[in-house]
C-alpha positions, 0 to 999 in steps of 0.5 A: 500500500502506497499510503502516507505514514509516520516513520517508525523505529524498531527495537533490535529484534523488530518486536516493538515500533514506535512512532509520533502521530501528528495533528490538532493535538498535538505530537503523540508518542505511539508504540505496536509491539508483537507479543508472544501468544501459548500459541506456536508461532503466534503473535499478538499485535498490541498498540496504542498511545506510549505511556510515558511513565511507564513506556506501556501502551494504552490501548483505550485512550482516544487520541482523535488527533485527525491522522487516523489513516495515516496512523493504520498505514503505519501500524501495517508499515510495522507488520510488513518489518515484523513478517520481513524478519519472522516470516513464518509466523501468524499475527492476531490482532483485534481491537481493544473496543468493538468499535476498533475491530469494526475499524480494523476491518474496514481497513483492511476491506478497503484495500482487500486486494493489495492486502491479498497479494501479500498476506492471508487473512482469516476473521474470527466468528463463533464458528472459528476461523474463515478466510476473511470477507468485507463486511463480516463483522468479526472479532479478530483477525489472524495473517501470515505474510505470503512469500513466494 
């Protein structure tokens, strides 16, 4: 995806990115980092605001400093470098709200067809896991980069 972002630095092992979102409030200091699951080769996507104190990440702080799209570009900027060094594992993300996940999902429905060329994704109902389709309002998503 050919999308303005924000540029990013990654911890040495490429588990944890930072970067400063930039708008009408100001600069704010996100982070994505890729934890460890109990599952083999899975890896839970966490991000939000830093918190400073702490270097946590709050995942429930509404930042709504106008750059949405170009924060989720980012944020997808990280899930290419993190698969570019661990390409054989999977990545589950979700949102901390429903909201959130309904936001995930449309992005990824927005750019379906380059998000295909590069990953396979699947979205989580009650049932289990299924390939993902537009307009399915799933809990989670599970991705594996596609290398040819």
């Amino acid at each position: 995806m050919k999308l303005p972002r924000y540029s990013i630095i990654s911890s040495e092992k490429f588990l944890t990115f930072e970067f400063i979102s930039e708008g009408p409030k100001g600069y704010i200091q996100k982070i994505v980092a890729y934890q460890r699951t109990n599952f083999k080769d899975v890896y839970n996507l966490a991000f939000g605001d830093k918190i400073s104190l702490t270097g946590d990440i709050d995942d429930i702080v509404i930042s709504n400093n106008g750059d949405s799209e170009k924060v989720l570009s980012t944020v997808v900027a990280t899930v290419y470098a993190f698969t570019d060094k661990y390409p054989s594992v999977w990545v589950y993300a979700t949102g901390s709200t429903k909201a959130r996940t309904r936001l995930y999902r449309m992005g990824i429905t927005k750019y379906l067809p380059e998000v295909l060329e590069d990953f396979e994704v699947f979205g989580y109902l009650n049932e289990g896991w299924e390939p993902f389709k537009a307009n399915v309002n799933y809990k989670g998503f599970l991705i594996r980069r596609k290398f040819e």
